[in-house]
C-alpha positions, 0 to 999 in steps of 0.5 A: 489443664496444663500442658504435661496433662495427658489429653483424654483424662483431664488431669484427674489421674491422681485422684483416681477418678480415671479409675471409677470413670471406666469402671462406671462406663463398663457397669454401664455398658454391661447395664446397657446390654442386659436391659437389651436382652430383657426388653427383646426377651419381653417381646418375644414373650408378647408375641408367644402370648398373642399366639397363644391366645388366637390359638386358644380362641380358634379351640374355643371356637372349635369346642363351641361348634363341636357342642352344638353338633353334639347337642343336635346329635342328642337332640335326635336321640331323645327322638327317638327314645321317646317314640316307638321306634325300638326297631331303628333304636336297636339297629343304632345298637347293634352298629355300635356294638360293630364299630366297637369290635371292629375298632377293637380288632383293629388294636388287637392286630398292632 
């Protein structure tokens, strides 16, 4: 380097490689920023996954309780199909048929 070689290029202005040196350290530093935002992008995705998946595995686990209620609940109703038990079969009936107008009334008034 010479003495009239200003300091911080190292002598390289005429050749131009000052030119391509920053335009490299832009491209570089705009790499450096995207690469940033896709790898906290990528996290953020990973932790919504986990979430999700526990959300999904508490449903599972929901659905799995709310089936064997429901199967015990039709367990006890082939009981009492198959017996002589038309009385309370008929009372079961009727109570349903009440529930479904009252439910029926209660969106008529909306």
């Amino acid at each position: 380097i010479g003495d009239g070689a200003p300091t911080g290029n190292y002598g390289y202005t005429n050749s131009g490689y000052s030119v391509y040196e920053e335009e490299n350290e832009r491209l570089t530093e705009s790499l450096r920023t995207k690469v940033s935002a896709i790898k906290s992008l990528s996290i953020e995705i990973g932790t919504e996954v986990k979430n999700q998946n526990k959300m999904l595995s508490e449903m599972d686990n929901d659905f799995d309780s709310t089936g064997g209620l429901l199967g015990a609940t039709m367990g006890r109703l082939r009981t009492l199909s198959r017996g002589s038990q038309t009385k309370l079969l008929c009372y079961m009936m009727l109570f349903a048929l009440f529930v479904f107008f009252v439910i029926y009334w209660i969106i008529k008034l909306r």
